[in-house]
C-alpha positions as a printed NumPy array, in Angstrom:
array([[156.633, 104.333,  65.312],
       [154.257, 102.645,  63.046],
       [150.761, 102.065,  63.338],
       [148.495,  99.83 ,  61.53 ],
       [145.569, 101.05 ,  59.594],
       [142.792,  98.574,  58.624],
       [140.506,  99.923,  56.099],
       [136.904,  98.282,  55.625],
       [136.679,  98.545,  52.081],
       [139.391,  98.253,  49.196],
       [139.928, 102.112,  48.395],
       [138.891, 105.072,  49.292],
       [138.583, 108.519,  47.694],
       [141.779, 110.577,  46.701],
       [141.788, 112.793,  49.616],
       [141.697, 109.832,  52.323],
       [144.218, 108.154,  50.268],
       [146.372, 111.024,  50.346],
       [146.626, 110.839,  53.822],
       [147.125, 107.044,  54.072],
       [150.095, 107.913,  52.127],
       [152.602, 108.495,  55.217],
       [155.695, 107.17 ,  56.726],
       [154.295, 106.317,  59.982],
       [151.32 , 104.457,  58.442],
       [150.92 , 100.998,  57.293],
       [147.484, 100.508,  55.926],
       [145.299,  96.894,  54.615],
       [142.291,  97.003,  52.946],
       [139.422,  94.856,  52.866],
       [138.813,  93.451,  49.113],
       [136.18 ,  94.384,  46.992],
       [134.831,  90.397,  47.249],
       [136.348,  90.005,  51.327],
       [133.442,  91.118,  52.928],
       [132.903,  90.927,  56.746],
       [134.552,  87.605,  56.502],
       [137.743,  89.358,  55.308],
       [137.612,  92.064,  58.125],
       [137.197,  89.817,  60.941],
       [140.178,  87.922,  59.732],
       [142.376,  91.041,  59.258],
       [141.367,  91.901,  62.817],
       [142.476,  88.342,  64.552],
       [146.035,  88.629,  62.642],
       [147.296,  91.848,  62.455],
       [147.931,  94.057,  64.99 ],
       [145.421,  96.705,  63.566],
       [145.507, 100.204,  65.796],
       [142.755, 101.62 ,  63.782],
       [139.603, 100.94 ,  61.79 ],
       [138.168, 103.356,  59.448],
       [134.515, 101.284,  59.173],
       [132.788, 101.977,  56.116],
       [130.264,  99.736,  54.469],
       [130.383,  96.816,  57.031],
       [130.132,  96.589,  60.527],
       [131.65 ,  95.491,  64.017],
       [130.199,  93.869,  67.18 ],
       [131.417,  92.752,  70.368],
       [133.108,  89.817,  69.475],
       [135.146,  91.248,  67.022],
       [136.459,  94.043,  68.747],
       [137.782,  91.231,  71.288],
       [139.785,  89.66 ,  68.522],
       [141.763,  92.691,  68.239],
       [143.969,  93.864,  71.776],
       [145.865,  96.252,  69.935],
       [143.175,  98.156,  68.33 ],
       [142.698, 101.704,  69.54 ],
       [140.322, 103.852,  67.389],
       [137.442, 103.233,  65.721],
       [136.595, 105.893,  63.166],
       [133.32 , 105.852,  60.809],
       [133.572, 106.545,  57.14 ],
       [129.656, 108.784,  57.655],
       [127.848, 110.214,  59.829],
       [125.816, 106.858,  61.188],
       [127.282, 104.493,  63.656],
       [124.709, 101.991,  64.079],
       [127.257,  99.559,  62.667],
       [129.822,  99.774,  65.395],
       [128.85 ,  97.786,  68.792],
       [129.836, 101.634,  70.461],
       [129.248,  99.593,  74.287],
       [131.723,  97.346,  73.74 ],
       [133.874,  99.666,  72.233],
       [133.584, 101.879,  75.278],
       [134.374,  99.296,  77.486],
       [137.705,  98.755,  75.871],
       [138.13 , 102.124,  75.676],
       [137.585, 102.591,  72.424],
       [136.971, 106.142,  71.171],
       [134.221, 106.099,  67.847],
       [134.504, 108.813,  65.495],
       [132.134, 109.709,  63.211],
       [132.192, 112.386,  59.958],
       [129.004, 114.164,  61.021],
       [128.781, 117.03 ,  58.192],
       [131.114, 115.881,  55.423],
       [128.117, 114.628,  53.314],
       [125.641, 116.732,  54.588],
       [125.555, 119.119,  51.579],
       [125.101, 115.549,  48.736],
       [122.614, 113.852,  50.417],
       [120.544, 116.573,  51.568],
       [120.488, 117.148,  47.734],
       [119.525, 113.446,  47.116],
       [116.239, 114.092,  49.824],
       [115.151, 117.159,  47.683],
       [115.308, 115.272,  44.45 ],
       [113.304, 112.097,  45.961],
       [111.012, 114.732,  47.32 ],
       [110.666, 116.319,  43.852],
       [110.478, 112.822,  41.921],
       [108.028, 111.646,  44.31 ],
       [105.8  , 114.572,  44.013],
       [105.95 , 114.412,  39.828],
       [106.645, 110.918,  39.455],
       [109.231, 111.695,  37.745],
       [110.646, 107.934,  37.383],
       [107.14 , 106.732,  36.507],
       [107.081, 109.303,  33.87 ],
       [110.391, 108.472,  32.646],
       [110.08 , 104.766,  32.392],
       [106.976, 105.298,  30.602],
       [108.843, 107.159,  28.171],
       [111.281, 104.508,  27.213],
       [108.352, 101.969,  26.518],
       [107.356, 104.352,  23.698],
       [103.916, 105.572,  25.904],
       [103.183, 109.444,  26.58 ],
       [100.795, 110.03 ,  29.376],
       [100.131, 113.68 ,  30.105],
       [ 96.904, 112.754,  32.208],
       [ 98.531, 111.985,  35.556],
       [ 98.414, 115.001,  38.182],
       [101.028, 116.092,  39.942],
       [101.697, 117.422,  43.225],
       [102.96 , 121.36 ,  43.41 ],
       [105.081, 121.212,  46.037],
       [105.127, 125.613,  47.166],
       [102.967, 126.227,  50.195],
       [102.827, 122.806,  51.362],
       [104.392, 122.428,  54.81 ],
       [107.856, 120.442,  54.856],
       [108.502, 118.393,  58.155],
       [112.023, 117.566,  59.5  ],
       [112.422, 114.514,  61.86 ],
       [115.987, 115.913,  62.98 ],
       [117.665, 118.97 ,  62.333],
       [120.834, 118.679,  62.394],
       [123.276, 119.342,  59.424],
       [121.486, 117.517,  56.505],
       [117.717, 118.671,  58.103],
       [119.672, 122.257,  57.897],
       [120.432, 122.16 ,  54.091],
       [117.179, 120.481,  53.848],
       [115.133, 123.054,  55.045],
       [116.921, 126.298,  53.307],
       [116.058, 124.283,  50.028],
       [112.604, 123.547,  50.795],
       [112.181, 126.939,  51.862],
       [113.162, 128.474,  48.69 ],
       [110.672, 126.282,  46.784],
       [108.194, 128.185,  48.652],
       [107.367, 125.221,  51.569],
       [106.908, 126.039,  55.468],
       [109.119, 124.13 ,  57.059],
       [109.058, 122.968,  60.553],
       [110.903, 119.651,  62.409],
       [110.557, 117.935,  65.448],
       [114.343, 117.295,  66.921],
       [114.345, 116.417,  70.881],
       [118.059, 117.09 ,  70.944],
       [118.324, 119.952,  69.272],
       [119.042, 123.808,  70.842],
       [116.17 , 126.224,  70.091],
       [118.069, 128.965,  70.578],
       [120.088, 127.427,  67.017],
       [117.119, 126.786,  64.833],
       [116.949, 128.767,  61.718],
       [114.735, 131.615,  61.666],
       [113.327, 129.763,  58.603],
       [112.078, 126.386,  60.882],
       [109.129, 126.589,  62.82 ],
       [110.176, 123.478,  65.913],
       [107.666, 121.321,  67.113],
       [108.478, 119.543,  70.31 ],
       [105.351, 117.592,  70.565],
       [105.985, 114.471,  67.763],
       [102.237, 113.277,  67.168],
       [101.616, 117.51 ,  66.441],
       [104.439, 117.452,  64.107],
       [103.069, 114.636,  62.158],
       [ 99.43 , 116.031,  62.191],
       [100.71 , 119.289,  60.365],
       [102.865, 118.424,  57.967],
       [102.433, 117.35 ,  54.554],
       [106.339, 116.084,  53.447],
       [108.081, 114.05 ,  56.323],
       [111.492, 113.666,  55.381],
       [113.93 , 111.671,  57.567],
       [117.109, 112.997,  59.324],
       [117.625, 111.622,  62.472],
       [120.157, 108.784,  63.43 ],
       [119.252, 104.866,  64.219],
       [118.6  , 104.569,  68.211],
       [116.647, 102.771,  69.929],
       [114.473, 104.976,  70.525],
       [114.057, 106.176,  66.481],
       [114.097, 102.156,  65.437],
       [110.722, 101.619,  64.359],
       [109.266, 104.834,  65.52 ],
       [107.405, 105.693,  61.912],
       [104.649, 102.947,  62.163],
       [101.413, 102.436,  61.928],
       [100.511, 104.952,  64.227],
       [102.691, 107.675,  63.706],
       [101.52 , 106.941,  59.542],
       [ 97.676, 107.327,  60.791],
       [ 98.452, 110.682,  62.368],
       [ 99.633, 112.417,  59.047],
       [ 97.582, 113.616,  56.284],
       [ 95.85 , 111.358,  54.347],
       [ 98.171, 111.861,  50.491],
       [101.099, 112.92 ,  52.549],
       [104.786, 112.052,  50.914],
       [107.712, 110.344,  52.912],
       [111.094, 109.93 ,  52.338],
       [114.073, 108.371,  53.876],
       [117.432, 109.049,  53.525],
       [118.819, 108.79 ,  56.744],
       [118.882, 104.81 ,  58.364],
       [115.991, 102.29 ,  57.161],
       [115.013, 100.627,  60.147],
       [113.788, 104.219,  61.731],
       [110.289, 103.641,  59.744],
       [108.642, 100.221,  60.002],
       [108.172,  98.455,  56.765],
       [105.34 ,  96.327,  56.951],
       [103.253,  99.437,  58.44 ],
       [104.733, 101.925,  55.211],
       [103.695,  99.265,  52.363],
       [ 99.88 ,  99.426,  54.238],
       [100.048, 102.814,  54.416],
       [101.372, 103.412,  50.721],
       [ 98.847, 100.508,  49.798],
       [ 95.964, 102.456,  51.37 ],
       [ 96.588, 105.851,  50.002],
       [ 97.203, 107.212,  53.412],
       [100.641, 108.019,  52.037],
       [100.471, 108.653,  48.565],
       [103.971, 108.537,  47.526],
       [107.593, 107.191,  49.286],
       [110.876, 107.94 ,  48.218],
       [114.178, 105.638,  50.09 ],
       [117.573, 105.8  ,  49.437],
       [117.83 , 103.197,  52.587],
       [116.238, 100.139,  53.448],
       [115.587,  97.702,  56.964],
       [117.574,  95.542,  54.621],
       [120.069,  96.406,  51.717],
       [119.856,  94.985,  49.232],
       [115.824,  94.275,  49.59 ],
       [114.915,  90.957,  48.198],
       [113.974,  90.394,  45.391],
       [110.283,  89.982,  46.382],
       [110.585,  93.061,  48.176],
       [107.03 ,  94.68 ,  48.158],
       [108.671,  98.193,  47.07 ],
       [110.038,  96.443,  43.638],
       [105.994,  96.376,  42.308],
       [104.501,  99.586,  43.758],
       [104.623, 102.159,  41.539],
       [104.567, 105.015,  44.439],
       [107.523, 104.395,  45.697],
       [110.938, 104.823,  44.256],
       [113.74 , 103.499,  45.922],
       [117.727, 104.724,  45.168],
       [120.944, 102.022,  46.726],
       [122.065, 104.174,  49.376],
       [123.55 , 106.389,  46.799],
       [122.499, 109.913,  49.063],
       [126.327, 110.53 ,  49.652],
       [128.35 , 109.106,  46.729],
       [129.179, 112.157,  44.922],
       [132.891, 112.925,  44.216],
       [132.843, 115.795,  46.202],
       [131.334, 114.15 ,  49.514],
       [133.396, 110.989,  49.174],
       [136.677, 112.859,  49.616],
       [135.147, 115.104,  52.588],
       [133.75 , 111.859,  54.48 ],
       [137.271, 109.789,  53.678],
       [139.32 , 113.031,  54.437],
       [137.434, 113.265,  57.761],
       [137.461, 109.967,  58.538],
       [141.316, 109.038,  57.902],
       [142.119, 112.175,  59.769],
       [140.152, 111.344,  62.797],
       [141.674, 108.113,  63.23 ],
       [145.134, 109.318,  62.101],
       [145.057, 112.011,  64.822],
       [144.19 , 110.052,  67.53 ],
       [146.812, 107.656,  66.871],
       [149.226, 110.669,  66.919],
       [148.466, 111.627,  70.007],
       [146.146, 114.857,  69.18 ],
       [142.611, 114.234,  69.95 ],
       [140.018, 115.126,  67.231],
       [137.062, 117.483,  67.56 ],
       [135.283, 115.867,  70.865],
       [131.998, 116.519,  68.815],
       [132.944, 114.212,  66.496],
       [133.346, 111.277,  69.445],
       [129.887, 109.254,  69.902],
       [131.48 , 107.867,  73.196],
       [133.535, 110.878,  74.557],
       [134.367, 109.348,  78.02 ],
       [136.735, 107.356,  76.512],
       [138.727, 110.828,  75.412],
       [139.271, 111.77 ,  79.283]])
């Protein structure tokens, strides 16, 4: 038996490719200019069994056009791109890669933290146009108090970092099991307490509806005033128009994102002329190392359902559809 593999982008890394590589498996890309056009094409003519999503998305409507498709497995560990009700009423299992790129873009959230706190791209740009400005002061980054919202594998990795620079740590994660926390990570159930104590908020939780929006104005009023933020988790979690007050203000004195409500931004985009915030393309997990781990994970989840063996139920966002 063959099954049909539609891919959302036009390669992946070696070690999903590797496994695309079988007798059983016939496998079509989307091209690099094809674009969601492309994909909802690809799902209206061929009999596709499974998607591995990557950089694009799927809604209702979509999943319609395709009867024969079967699995739905996300190249990441997000899956606010996948219309997971509809899927679930077709009976559509969606798979995600929760830890694959945990280790890369917990990485990328130290460095914005550390770039942030120096200006280090300020300083650097300054650099090339021939200035050197030693006058600027930065922030020392050892005994302030790190906050997590969401501790889950990249919050983890997060923390053991900051806590070797010398930073209390603490989060705020409804979802997560006390009893796991690391000894190192002081939880704070209450959210508007966690805000008031901390002087880093770095961002680790998925998109939901309840997350969507929920840094604003308010929850920006209720940290210290010169407090650092950064994002590397989904943009639409902090509100945008309530950040660029806040950054304008000083009430946050520095932002690093390496995601946005919108990617690209426009090219009006407030961010582009504030020279507080630096802002990375959604580049968190693109190392060569994490790319094969997510594609690996990804191909393998979808592969193995199609086989008949049922990946790790952990790794299902809509595990009623596995019974």
């Amino acid at each position: 038996m063959t099954f049909t593999v539609l891919v959302s982008v036009s390669t992946l890394a070696p070690e999903g490719m590797r496994q695309l590589d079988a007798p059983d498996l016939r496998t079509l890309f989307v091209s690099a200019d094809g674009g969601q056009q492309q994909l909802v094409e690809l799902l209206a003519r061929e009999p596709v069994d499974a998607l591995v999503l990557r950089t694009l998305s799927i809604d209702a409507e979509m999943i319609a056009l395709c009867p024969t498709l079967r699995v739905i497995s996300r190249h990441g560990a997000g899956f606010n791109g996948v219309d997971v009700a509809a899927a679930t009423k077709r009976n559509i299992p969606v798979f995600i890669a929760p830890a694959a790129n945990s280790q890369s873009v917990a990485e990328a959230a130290i460095g914005l933290v550390f770039a942030v706190a120096r200006n280090i791209s300020g300083h650097a740009a300054a650099f090339q146009e021939g200035l050197w400005n030693r006058t600027e002061i930065g922030v020392q980054l050892s005994g302030l108090t790190m906050g997590l919202y969401g501790l889950g594998a990249i919050g983890r990795k997060v923390a053991s970092i900051a806590h070797a620079v010398g930073m209390r740590v603490v989060a705020h994660d409804r979802f997560v099991n006390p009893t796991t926390v690391p000894v190192n990570v002081e939880l704070i159930d209450n959210f508007e307490d966690f805000l008031r104590d901390i002087d880093v908020l770095s961002i680790h939780c998925p998109l939901t509806d309840e997350t969507k929006g929920r840094i604003n104005g308010n929850a920006l009023a209720l940290m210290k005033r010169g407090a650092l933020v950064v994002n590397t988790a989904r943009g639409p979690i902090i509100d945008e128009p309530a950040m660029i007050a806040a950054l304008q203000s000083g009430q946050i004195a520095g932002a690093g994102f390496d995601t946005l409500a919108e990617e690209p931004p426009a090219a009006d985009h407030p961010y582009r002329r504030m020279s507080n915030v630096i802002v990375t393309p959604h580049i968190g997990g693109n190392t060569t190392a994490a790319l094969n781990s997510v594609a690996a994970i990804s191909v393998e989840n979808a592969v193995s359902f199609l086989r008949g063996k049922t990946p790790d139920r952990s790794f299902c966002v809509n595990p009623s559809t596995l019974n």
